[in-house]
VEXTI-185692 format. One record per residue (C-alpha): y, x, z; residue in one letter. Coordinates in steps of 0.5 Angstrom, whole numbers, plus 500, padded with zeros to 3 digits. Last residue first. Layout:
YXZA
...
END
This chain:
525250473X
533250471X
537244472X
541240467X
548238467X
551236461X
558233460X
559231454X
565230449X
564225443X
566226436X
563219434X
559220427X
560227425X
560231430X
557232437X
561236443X
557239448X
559241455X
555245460X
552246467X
548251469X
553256465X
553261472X
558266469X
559266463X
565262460X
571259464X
576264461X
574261455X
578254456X
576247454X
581242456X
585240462X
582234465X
574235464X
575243464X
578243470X
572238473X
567243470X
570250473X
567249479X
560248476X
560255473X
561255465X
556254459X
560251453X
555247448X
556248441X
556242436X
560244430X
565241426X
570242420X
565240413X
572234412X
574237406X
581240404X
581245408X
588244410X
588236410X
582236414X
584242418X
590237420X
586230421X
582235426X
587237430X
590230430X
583227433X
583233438X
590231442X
587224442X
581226445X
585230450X
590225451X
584219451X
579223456X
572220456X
567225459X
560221457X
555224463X
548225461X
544227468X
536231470X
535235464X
529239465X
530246460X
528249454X
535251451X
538250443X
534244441X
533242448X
541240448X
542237442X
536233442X
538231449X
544228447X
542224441X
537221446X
543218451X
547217445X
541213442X
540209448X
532211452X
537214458X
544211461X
550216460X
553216466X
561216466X
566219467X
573219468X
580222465X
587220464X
587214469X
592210470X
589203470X
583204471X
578206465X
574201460X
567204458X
567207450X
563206446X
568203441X
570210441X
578210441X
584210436X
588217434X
586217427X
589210426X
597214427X
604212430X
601212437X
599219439X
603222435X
610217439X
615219433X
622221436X
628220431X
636222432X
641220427X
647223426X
654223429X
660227427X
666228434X
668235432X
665238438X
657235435X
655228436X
646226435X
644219437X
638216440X
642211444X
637212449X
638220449X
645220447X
645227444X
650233445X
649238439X
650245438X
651248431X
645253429X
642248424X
641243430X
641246438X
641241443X
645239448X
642233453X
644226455X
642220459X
636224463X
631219464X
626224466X
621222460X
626222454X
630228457X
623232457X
622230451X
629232448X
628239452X
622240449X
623238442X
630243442X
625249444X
620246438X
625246432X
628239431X
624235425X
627233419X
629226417X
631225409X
638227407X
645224405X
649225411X
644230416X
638226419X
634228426X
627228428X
623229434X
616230434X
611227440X
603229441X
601236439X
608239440X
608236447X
602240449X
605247446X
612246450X
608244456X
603251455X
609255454X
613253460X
607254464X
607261461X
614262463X
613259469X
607265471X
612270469X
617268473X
612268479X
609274478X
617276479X
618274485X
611275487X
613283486X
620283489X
617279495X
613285497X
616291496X
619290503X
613287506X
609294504X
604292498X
597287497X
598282491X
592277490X
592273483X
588267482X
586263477X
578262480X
575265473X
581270473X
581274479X
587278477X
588283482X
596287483X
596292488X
603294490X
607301489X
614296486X
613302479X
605301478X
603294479X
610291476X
608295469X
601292470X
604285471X
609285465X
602288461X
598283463X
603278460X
603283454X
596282454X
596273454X
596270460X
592263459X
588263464X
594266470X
597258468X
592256472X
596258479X
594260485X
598266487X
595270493X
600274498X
598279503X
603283507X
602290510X
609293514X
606290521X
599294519X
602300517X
606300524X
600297528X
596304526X
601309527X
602306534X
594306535X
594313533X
599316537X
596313543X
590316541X
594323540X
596322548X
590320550X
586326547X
591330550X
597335549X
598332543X
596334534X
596329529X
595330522X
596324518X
593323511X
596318506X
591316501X
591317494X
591309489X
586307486X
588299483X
582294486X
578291480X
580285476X
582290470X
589294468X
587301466X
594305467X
598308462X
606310465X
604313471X
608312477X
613318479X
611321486X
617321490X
621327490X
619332497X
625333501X
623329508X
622334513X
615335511X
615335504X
618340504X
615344508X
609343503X
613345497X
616352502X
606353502X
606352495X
611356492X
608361497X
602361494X
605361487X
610367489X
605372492X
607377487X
615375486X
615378494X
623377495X
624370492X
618367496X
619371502X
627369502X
624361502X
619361506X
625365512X
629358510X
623353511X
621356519X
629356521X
629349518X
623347522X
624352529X
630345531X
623341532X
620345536X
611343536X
612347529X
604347526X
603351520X
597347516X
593352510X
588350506X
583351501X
582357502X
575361498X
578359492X
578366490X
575370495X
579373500X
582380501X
589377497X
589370501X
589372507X
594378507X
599372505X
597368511X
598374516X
605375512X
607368512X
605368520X
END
């Protein structure tokens, strides 16, 4: 059979056969088949390159082939990794017989296939070498990563067993993510300071402002921090700092939000219930912020709008005032505004109302939009309009 294989290829056009299937019905002829491929490849040095191809498909088949290495480069976007299909060649004494074997083929691969989705607005604000963590996980734990960013979803699809090792680590890198974003949110409205014996106050680094705000808000009574590379226990309610050596300090924490005049809010703004940390309101045509609003918008797009609603957010106007005190005093001026409008899909908008502004929810459907005047009242708007 080799030999009849060899001679067909030596009185055959180049490239004219493109494959060769040997099929073996008696299981105890494989070895016998790959030893004899074997000898006929090292005696006949001529025909050494097909015969190394065919003794590599033998291989294969009795379980010897090396598994493939993943790819050590791979364009990661949104779309559906490409991966090379297995194909199954099946042969039976029957049609039936071969339609059973498909159909038990097809129920394995369908009870060894999972689907997981991860829904998470963390996956906003993963940065490239996040990504990356996910591309190399994609590629070496043979699953298929799909980030759909606008929904803040990531979909994982693989064989079960490889399954769980991939979300678990997603998820890990997810948390870290929200970590951050946290740690970054307290930053901006709490600071926590200590004092060394005949020193001035200075503030804790940010991992240590965390950990203390997190004890503040969680009741928690104590809590190790790190200070001047020397590990502190702190007396939370107490407000006080003791080393392994028993020599306490004084520990601060100034509430951002509250210590300072820049931090107060627009008197045009509408009470909220208690315990409301957003809400909108409907801004009533023909007032002045009605018309300064519109002006704005039919300024940079002709279109009918049909509602002005007022966003009011304390935490996130807070957050803005401070910012914009701090570019102040950096820029030395106060010329440090723009009006600009957001456009994003109408799903995004109650996200977008709590959270924050965000670029990953920009381009698609920019329908509605928000509009942040300067100067007199740096106010927040949601702006829908309507195309005509």
């Amino acid at each position: 059979m080799l030999d009849a294989v060899v001679d067909m290829v030596s009185q055959s056009a180049p490239g004219c056969l493109k494959v060769v299937r040997i099929v073996i019905f008696q299981q105890a002829m494989m070895k016998d088949f790959h030893s004899r491929m074997e000898k006929k490849a090292s005696s006949d040095k001529h025909n050494i390159t097909l015969l190394g191809k065919l003794k590599g498909g033998i291989s294969a088949f009795l379980g010897g082939a090396r598994e493939a290495k993943p790819q050590k480069h791979y364009d990661f976007s949104s779309q559906d990794r490409k991966i090379e299909p297995a194909h199954f060649h099946i042969c039976g004494s029957s049609q039936a017989e071969v339609n059973k074997a498909k159909t038990w083929i097809k129920d394995l691969i369908s009870k060894e296939h999972t689907k997981n989705s991860i829904n998470d607005r963390a996956i906003l604000s993963l940065s490239h070498s996040d990504i990356q963590r996910i591309m190399d996980i994609q590629n070496t734990m043979n699953v298929i990563v799909q980030i759909e960013r606008n929904d803040a979803c990531i979909n994982i699809e693989g064989l079960t067993k490889y399954m769980f090792k991939a979300n678990t680590e997603i998820q890990e890198i997810l948390k870290k993510v929200r970590d951050e974003e946290e740690i970054k949110k307290i930053l901006e409205t709490v600071d926590w300071r200590y004092q060394l014996p005949g020193l001035q106050f200075q503030s804790f680094d940010d991992h240590s402002k965390f950990l203390l705000e997190q004890a503040h808000h969680n009741h928690q009574p104590h809590v190790d921090v790190d200070i001047q590379g020397r590990v502190h226990k702190v007396d939370v309610p107490n407000r006080t700092a003791t080393d392994n050596q028993g020599n306490s300090i004084d520990i601060r924490r100034h509430d951002l939000l509250k210590d300072q005049d820049v931090v107060n809010l627009p008197q045009n703004w509408e009470t909220m219930p208690s315990g409301t940390s957003c809400q909108s309101f409907t801004v009533l045509p023909k007032t002045l912020e009605y018309d300064e609003v519109l002006q704005l918008f039919m300024a940079t797009v002709q279109r009918n709008v049909i509602k002005i609603e007022r966003i009011q957010n304390p935490c996130l106007w807070k957050s803005l005032q401070l910012k914009k005190a701090e570019m102040e005093t950096r820029n030395g001026h106060q010329n440090n505004e723009r009006r600009l409008f957001h456009g994003a899909c109408s799903t995004s908008i109650q996200a977008i109302n709590r959270d924050g502004f965000n670029r990953s929810y920009a381009g698609k459907n920019g329908t509605q939009g928000m509009v942040v005047p300067s100067n007199k009242n740096l106010l927040r708007f949601a702006l829908r309009q309507c195309c005509q």
